[in-house]
N, C-alpha and C positions, 0 to 999 in steps of 0.2 A: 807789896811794895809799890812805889813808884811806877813802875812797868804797867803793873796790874792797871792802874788806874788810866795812865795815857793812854793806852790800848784801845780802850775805850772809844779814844776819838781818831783812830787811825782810818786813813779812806783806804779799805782791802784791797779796794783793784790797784793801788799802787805798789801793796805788796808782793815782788817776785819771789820770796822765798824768806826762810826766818833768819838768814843771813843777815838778810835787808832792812830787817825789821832791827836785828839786833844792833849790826852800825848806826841805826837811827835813832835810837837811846843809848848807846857806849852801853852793852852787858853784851857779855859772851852768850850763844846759840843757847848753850847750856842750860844757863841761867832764865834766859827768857821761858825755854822750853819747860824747863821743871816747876817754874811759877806759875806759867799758866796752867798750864794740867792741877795743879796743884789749887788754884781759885777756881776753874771752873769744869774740872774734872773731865777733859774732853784735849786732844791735842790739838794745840797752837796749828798745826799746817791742815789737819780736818777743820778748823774750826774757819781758819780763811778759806777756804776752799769752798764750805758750804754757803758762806755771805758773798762770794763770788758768784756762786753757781745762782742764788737769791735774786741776785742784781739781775745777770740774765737772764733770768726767767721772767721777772718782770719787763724789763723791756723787750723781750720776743714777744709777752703776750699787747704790751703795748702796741707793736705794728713794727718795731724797730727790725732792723736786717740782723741775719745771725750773725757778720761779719762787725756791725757795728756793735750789737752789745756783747759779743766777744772782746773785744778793743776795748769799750768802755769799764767793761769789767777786772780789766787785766788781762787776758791773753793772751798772746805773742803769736803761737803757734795753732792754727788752726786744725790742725787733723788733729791733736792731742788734746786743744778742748773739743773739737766735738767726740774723742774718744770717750773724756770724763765726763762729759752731759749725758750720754748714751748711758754709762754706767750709773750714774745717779740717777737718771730721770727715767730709764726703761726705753726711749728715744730719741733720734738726732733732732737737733734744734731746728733744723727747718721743716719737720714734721710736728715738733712740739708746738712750734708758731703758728703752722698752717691751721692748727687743731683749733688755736683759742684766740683767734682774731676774725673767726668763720662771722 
C-alpha cells in the first residue's frame, strides 16, 4: 500500500519508535507493522534500527564524535546506544571509530 512506498523516503533517525512513524501516515502500529514485514520480510523496528546503526557507523568512520552521530542518527540516550552498537557491532563506538579513522 501507500505506507510501503512513503517509507521509503522516511529520514530513520527521526524515527523514535513505530508509534511515530504510524501518527505520521494515520495507520495503526499494527497496520504499519504487518505491512512491512509483509513487503520486505524483515521487522519495521530491526529494520530502522539497522539504518540507524548504518548512519553511525559511517560517520564514526568519517572522524565524527560518537556523541554527534548518535544525535544525528537518532538517539536520545547514550548508554542504550552504545548498549545496541556493542551488541550489533561486537564494539563500543568509540573503539569502533578509533579503529577506522587510524
Amino acid at each position: 500500500g501507500r505506507f510501503v512506498v512513503e517509507a521509503k523516503i522516511v529520514n530513520y533517525n527521526s524515527i523514535e519508535s513505530i508509534d511515530t512513524l504510524a501518527s505520521r501516515f494515520f495507520y495503526s502500529r499494527e497496520y504499519i507493522s504487518r505491512s512491512f514485514r509483509k513487503y520486505y520480510n524483515t521487522p519495521l523496528s530491526q529494520y530502522i534500527m539497522n539504518k540507524k546503526l548504518l548512519l553511525c557507523q559511517a560517520l564514526l568512520t568519517s572522524g565524527e564524535s560518537v556523541e554527534n552521530a548518535a544525535k544525528q542518527a537518532g538517539f536520545s540516550n547514550m548508554s542504550s546506544f552504545v548498549k545496541i552498537f556493542k551488541k550489533h557491532n561486537g564494539t563500543i563506538p568509540s573503539k569502533y571509530r578509533a579503529d577506522r579513522i587510524r
